[in-house]
GULUM-598503 format. One record per residue: x, y negated, z of N, C-alpha, C, CB in turn; residue in one letter; residue number from 1. Coordinates in pm, 1 decimal. Last residue first. Glycine has a CB too. Layout:
<recs>
{{X,Y,Z},{X,Y,Z},{X,Y,Z},{X,Y,Z},"a",NUM} ...
</recs>
This chain:
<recs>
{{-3654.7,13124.9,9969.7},{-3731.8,13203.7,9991.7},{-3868.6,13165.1,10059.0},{-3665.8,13282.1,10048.0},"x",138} {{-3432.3,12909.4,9974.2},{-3508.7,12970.9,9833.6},{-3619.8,13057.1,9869.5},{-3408.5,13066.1,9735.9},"x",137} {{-3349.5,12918.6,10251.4},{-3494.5,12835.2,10230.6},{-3528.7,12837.0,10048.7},{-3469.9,12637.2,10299.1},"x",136} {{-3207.7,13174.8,10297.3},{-3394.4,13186.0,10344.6},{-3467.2,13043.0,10266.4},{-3426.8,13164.4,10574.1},"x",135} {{-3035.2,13072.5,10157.0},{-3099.1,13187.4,10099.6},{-3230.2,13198.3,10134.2},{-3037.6,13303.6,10132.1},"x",134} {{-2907.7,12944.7,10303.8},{-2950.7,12861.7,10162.5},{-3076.8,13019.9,10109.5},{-2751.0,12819.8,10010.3},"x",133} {{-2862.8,13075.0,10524.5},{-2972.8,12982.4,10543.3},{-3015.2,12887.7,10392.4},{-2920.5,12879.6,10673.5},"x",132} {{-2669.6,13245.9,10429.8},{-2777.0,13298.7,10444.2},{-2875.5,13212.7,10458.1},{-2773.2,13375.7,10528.8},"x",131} {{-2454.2,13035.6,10357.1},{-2556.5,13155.3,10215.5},{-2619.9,13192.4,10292.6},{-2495.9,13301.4,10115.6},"x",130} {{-2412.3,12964.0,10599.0},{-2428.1,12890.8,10529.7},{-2491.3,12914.5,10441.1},{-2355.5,12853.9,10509.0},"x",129} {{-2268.0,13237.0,10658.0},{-2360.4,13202.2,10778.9},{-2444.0,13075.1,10650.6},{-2252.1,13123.1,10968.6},"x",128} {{-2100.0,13290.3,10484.5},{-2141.0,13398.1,10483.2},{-2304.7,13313.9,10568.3},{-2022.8,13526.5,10559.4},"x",127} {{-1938.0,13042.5,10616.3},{-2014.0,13049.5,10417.2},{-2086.7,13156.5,10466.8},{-1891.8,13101.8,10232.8},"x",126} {{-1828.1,13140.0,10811.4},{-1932.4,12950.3,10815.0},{-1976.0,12982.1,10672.7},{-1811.5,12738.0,10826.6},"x",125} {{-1678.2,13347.7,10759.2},{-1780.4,13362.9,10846.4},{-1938.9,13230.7,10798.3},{-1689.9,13333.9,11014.7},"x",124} {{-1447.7,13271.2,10618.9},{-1555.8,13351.3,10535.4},{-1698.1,13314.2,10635.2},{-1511.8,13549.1,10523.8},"x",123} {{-1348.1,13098.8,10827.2},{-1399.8,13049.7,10670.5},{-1526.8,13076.2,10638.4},{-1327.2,13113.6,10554.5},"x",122} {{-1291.8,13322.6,11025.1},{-1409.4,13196.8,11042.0},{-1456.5,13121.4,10903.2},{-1341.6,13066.2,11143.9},"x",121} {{-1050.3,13416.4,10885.2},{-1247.1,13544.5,10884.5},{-1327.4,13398.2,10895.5},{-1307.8,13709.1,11105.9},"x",120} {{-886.0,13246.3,10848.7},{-969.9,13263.2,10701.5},{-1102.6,13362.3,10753.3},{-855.6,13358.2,10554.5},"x",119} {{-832.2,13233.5,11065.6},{-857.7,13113.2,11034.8},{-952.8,13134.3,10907.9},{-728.0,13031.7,11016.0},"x",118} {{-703.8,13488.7,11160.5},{-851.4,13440.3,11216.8},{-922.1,13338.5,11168.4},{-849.9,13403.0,11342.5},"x",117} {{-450.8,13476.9,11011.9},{-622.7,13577.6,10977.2},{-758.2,13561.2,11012.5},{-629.8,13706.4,11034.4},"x",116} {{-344.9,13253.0,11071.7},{-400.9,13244.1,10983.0},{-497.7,13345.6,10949.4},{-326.2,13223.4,10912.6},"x",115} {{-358.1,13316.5,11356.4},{-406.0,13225.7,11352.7},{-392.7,13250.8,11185.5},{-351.5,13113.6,11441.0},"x",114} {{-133.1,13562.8,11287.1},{-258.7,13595.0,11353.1},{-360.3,13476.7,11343.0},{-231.5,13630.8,11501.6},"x",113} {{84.3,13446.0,11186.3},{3.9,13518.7,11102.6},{-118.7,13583.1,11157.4},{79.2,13610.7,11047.1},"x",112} {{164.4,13237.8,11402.2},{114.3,13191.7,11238.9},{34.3,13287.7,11173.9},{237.9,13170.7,11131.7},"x",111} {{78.3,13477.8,11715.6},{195.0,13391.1,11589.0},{87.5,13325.5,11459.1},{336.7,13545.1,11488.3},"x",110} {{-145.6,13472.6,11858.6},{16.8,13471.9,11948.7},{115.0,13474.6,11813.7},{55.1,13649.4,12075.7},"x",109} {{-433.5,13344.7,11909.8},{-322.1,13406.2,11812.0},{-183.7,13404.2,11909.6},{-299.9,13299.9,11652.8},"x",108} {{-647.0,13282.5,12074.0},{-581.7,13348.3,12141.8},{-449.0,13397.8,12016.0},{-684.1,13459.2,12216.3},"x",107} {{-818.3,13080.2,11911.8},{-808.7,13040.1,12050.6},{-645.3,13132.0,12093.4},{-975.8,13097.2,12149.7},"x",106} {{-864.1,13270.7,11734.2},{-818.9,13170.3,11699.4},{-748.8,13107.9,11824.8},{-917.1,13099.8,11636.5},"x",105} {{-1033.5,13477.5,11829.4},{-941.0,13478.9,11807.6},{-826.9,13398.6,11763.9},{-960.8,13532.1,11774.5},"x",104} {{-1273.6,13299.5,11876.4},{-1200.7,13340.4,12007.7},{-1034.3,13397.6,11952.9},{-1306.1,13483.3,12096.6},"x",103} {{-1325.7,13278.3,11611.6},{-1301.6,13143.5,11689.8},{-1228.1,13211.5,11809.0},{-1452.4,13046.9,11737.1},"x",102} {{-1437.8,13547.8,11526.4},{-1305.5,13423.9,11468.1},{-1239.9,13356.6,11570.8},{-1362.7,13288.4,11374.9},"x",101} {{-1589.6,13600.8,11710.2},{-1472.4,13680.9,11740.6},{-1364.7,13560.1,11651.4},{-1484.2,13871.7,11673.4},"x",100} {{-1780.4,13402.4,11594.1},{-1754.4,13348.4,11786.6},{-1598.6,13434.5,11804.3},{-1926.1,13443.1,11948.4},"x",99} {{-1838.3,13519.3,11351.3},{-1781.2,13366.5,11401.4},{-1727.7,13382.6,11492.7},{-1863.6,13256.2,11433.6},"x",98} {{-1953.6,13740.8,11436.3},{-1776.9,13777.6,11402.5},{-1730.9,13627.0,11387.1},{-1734.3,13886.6,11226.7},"x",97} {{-2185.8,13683.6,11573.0},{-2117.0,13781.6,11657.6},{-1971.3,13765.9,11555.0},{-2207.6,13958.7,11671.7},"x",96} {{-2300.8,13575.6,11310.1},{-2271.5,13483.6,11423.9},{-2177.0,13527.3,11502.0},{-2376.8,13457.1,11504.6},"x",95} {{-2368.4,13796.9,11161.7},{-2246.1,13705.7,11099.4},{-2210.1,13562.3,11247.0},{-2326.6,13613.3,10901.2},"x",94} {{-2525.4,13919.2,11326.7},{-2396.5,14040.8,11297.8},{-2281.8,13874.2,11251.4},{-2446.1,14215.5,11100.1},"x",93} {{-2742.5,13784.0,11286.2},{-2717.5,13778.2,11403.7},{-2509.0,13833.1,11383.4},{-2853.0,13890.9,11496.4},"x",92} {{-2795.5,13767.5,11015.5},{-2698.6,13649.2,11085.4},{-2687.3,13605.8,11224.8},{-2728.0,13531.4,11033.0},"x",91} {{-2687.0,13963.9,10757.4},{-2767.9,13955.0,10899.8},{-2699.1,13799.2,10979.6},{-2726.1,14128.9,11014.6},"x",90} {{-2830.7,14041.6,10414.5},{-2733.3,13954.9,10500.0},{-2790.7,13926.2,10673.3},{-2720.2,13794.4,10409.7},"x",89} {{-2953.4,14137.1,10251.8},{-2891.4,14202.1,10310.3},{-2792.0,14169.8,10417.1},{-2858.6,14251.7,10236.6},"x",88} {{-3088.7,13971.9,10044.1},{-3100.0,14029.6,10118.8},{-3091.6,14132.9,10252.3},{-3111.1,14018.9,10079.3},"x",87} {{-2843.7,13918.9,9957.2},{-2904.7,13807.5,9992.8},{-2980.9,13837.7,10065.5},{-2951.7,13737.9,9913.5},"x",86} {{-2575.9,14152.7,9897.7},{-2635.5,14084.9,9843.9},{-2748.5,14032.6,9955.7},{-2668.9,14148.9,9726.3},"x",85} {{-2252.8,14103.2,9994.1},{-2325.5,14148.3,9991.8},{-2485.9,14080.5,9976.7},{-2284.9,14206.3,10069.6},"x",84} {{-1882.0,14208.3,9868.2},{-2032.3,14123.5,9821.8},{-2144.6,14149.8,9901.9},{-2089.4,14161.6,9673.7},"x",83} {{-1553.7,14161.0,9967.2},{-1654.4,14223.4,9990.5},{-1788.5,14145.8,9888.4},{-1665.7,14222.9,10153.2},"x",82} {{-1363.0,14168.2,9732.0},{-1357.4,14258.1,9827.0},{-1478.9,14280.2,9892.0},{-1266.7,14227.9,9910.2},"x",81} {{-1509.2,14112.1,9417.0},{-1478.3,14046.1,9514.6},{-1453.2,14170.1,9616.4},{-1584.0,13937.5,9547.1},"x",80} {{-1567.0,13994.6,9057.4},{-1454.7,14080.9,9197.2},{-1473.8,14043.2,9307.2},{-1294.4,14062.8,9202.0},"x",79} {{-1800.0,13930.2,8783.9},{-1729.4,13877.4,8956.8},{-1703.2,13993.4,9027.3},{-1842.0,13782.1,9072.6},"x",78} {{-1829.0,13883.6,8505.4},{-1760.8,13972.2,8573.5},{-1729.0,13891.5,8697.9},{-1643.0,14029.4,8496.5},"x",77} {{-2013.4,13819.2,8223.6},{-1956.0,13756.0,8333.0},{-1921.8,13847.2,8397.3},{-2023.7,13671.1,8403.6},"x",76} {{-2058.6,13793.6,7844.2},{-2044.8,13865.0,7987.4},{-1960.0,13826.3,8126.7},{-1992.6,13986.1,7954.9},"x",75} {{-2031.6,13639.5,7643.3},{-2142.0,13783.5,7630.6},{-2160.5,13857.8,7743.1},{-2094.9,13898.8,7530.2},"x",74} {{-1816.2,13483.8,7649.5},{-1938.3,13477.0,7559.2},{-2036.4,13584.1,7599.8},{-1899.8,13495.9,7405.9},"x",73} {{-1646.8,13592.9,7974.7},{-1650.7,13577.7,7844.0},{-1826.9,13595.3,7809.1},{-1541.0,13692.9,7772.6},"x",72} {{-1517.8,13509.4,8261.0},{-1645.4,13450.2,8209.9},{-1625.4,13503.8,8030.3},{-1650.8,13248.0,8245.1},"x",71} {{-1466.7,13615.5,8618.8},{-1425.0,13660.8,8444.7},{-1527.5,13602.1,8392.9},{-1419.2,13834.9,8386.7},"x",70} {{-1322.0,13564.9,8932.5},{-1436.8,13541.4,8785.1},{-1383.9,13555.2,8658.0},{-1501.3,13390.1,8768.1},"x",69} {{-1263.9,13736.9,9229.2},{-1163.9,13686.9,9089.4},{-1344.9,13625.9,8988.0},{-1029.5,13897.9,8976.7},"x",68} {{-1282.8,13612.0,9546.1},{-1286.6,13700.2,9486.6},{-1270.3,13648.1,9306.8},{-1408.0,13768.9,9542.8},"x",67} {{-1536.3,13551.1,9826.4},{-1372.6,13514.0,9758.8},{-1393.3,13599.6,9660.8},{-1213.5,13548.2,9850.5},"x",66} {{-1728.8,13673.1,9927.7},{-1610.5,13657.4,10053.7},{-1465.9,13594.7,9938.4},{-1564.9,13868.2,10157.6},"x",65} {{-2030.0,13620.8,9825.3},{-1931.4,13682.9,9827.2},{-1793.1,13637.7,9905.5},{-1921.4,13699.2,9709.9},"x",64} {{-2376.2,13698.9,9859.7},{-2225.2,13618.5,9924.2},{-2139.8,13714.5,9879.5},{-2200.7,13592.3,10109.4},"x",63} {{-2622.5,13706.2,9599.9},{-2517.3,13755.6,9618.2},{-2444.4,13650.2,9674.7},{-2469.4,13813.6,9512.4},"x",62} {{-2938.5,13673.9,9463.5},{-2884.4,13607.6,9543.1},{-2749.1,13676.6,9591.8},{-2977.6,13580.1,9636.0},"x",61} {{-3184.3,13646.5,9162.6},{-3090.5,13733.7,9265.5},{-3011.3,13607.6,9342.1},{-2965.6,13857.1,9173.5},"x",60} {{-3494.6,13488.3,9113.8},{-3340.9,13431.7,9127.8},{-3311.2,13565.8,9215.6},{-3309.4,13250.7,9218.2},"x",59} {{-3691.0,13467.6,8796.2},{-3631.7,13496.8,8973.8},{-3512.5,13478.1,8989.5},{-3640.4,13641.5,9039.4},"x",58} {{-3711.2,13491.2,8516.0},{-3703.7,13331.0,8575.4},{-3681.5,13330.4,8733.0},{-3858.4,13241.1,8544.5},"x",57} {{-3618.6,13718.8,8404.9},{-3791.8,13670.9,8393.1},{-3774.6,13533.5,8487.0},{-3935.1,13811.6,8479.0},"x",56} {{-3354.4,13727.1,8395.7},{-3455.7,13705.8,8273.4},{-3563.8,13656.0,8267.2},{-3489.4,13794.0,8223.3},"x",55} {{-3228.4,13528.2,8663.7},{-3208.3,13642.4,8587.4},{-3353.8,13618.7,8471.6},{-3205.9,13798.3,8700.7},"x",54} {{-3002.6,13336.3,8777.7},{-3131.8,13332.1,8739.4},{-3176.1,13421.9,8623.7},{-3158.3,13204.0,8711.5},"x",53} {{-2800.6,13407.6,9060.6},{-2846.4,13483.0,8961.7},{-2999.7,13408.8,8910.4},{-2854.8,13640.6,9020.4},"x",52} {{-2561.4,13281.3,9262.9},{-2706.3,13261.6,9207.4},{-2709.1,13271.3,9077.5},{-2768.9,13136.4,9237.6},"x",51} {{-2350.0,13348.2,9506.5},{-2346.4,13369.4,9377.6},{-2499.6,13367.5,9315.1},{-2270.6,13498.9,9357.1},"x",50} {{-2196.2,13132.3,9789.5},{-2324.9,13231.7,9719.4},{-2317.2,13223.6,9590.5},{-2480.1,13192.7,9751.0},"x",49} {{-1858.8,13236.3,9957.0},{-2046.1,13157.4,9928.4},{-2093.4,13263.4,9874.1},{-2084.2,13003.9,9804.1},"x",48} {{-1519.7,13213.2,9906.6},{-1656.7,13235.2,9972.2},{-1751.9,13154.2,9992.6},{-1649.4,13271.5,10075.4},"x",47} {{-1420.5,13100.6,9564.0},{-1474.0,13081.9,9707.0},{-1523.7,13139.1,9806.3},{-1535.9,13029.9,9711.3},"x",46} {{-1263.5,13208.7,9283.3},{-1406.5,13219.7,9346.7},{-1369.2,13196.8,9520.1},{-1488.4,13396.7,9305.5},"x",45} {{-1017.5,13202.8,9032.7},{-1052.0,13242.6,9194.0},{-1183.4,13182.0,9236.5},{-933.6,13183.0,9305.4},"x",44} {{-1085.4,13258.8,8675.0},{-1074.6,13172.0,8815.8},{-1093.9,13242.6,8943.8},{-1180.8,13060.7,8821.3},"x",43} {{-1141.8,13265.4,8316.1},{-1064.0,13328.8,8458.8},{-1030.4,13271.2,8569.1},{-949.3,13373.7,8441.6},"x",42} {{-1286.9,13234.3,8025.1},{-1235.9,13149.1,8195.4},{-1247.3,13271.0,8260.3},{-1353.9,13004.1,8287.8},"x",41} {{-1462.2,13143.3,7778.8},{-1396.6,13220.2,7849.4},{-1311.4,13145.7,7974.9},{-1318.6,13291.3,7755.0},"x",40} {{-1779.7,12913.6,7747.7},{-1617.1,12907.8,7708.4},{-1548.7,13041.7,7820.1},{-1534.8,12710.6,7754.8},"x",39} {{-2082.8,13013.7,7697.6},{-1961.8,12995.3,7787.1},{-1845.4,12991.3,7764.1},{-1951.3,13064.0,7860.1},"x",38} {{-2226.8,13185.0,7638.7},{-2168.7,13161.3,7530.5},{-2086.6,13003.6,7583.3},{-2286.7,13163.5,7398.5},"x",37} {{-2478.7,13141.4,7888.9},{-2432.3,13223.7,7814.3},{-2372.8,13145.0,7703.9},{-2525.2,13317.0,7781.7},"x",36} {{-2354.7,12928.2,8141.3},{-2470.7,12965.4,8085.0},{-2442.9,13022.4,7972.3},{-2557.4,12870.4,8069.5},"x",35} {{-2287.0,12870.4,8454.7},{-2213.7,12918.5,8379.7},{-2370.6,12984.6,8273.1},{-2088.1,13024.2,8466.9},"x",34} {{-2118.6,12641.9,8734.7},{-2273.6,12690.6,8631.1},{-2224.6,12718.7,8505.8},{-2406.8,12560.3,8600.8},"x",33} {{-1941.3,12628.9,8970.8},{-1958.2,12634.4,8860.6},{-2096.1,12654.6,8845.0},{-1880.7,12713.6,8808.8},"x",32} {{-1800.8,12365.8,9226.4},{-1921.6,12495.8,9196.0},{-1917.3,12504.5,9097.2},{-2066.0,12494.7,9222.7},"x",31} {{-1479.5,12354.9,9293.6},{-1580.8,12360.5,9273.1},{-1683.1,12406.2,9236.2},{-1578.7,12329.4,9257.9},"x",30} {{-1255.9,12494.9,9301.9},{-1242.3,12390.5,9238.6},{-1329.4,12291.6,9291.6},{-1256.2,12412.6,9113.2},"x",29} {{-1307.9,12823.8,9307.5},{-1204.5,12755.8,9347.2},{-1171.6,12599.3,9370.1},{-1136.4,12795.6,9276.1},"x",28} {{-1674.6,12800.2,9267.8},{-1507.8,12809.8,9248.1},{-1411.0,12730.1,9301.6},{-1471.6,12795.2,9125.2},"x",27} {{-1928.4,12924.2,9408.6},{-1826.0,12837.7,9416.3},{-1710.9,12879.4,9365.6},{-1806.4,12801.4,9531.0},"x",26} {{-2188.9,12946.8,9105.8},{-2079.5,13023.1,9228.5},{-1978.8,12909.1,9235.2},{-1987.2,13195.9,9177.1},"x",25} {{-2496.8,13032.5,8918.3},{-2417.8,12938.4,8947.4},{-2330.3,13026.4,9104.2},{-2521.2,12780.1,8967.5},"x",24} {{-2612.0,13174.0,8571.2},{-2528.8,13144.6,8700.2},{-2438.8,13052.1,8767.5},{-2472.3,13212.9,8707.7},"x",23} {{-2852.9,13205.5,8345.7},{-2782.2,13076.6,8438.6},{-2725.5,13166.7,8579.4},{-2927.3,12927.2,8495.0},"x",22} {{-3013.6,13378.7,8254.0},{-3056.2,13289.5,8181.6},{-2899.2,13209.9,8233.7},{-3225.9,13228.5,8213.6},"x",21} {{-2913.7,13754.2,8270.7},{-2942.0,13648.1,8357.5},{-2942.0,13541.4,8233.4},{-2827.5,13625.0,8491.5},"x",20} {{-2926.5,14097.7,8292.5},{-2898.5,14007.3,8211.2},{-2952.6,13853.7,8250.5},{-2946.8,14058.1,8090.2},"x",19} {{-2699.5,14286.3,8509.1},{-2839.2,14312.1,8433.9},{-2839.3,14138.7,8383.6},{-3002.1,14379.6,8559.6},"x",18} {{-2601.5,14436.4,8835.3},{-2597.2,14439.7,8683.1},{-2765.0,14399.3,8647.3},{-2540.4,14613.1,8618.3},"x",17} {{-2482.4,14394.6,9196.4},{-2549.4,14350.7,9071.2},{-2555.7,14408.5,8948.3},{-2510.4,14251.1,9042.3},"x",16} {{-2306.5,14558.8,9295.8},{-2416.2,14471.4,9365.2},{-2515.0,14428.2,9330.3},{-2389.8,14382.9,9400.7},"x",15} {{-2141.0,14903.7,9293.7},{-2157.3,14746.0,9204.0},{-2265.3,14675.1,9262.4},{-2198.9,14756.7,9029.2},"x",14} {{-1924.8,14923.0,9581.3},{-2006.7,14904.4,9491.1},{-2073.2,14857.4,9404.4},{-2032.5,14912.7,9502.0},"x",13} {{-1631.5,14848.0,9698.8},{-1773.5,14987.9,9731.5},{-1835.5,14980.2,9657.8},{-1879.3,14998.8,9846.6},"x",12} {{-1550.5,14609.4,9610.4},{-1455.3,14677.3,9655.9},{-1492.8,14803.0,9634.9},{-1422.5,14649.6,9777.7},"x",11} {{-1832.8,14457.8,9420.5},{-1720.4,14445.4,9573.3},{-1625.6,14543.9,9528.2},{-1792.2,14499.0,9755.8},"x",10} {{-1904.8,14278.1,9164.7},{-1864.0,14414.0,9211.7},{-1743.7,14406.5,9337.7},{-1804.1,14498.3,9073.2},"x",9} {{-2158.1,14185.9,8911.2},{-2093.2,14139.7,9023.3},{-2101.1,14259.9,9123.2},{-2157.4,14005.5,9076.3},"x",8} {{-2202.7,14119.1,8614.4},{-2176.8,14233.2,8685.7},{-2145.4,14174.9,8777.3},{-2093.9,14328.7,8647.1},"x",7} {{-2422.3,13999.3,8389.9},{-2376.4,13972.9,8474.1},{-2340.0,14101.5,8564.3},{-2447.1,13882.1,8513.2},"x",6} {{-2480.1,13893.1,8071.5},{-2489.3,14015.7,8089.2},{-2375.0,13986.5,8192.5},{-2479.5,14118.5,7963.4},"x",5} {{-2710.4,13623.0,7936.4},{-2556.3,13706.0,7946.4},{-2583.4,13803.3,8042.3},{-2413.3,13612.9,8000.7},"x",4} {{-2943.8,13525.8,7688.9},{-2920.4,13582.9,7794.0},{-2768.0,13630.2,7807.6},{-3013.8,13681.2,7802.2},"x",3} {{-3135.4,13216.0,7515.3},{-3051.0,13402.0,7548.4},{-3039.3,13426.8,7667.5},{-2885.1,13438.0,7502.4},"x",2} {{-3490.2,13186.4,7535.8},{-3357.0,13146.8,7579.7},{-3266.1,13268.7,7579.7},{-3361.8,13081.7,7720.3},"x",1} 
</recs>
C-alpha cells in the first residue's frame, strides 16, 4: 500500500514526521480521512484527535487544539497552536483547566471574557474526550 508523508506541528515543536497508510482528524465540517494521493485541500481543523496509521500498521495519536490542514498528493501538513501527542496527555491537568473554564465562565464580566472561557472549555471537553479515545485504542 503507498504511503504519504505526515507533519503535524504546534507552535514549539514538530510532534510528528514520517510516512502513514491513513489519516483521520476533525474538520471543520466534519471528520476527515485522508489517504495518500488525496485531492489537495486546505481547511480549519477542530479540536480533537489526529490518527496516524503509520507504515507498519500502529497507530500514532496527536490532540490538537484547532489549527490549519494542508492536504497535497504526497504530503499532509497540520498547524496547530498547541499539539500534544497521545501519550502525553494528562487528564488530571485537563480536568483542573475544565473546572477553571467553567468557573470562569460563571464569573466573565464582558462578551470577550465569556467568549475566552467558552472556547478553553471547548478545547478542554476534546482534549478530555482524545484522551479517553486514546486509552481505549490502547
Amino acid at each position: 500500500m503507498s504511503t504519504i508523508q505526515v507533519d503535524v506541528v504546534s507552535a514549539e515543536e514538530s510532534i510528528f514526521s514520517g510516512k502513514a497508510k491513513f489519516v483521520a482528524l476533525p474538520g471543520e465540517t466534519g471528520e476527515l480521512g485522508i489517504l495518500p494521493g488525496h485531492t489537495p485541500l486546505i481547511t480549519r481543523i477542530k479540536p480533537g484527535a489526529v490518527r496516524i496509521e503509520v507504515e507498519d500498521g500502529s497507530e500514532e495519536f496527536v490532540f490538537v487544539a484547532g489549527g490549519i490542514l494542508e492536504v497535497q498528493p504526497n504530503h499532509i501538513t497540520v498547524l496547530s497552536d498547541t499539539a500534544i501527542r497521545g501519550h502525553d496527555l494528562d487528564e488530571a491537568k485537563a480536568m483542573d483547566a475544565r473546572r477553571s473554564a467553567e468557573e470562569a465562565i460563571k464569573n466573565a464580566n464582558s462578551d470577550l471574557d465569556l467568549a475566552k472561557a467558552t472556547s478553553e472549555l471547548a478545547v478542554m471537553a476534546a482534549q478530555i474526550a482524545a484522551l479517553r479515545k486514546y486509552r481505549q485504542k490502547k
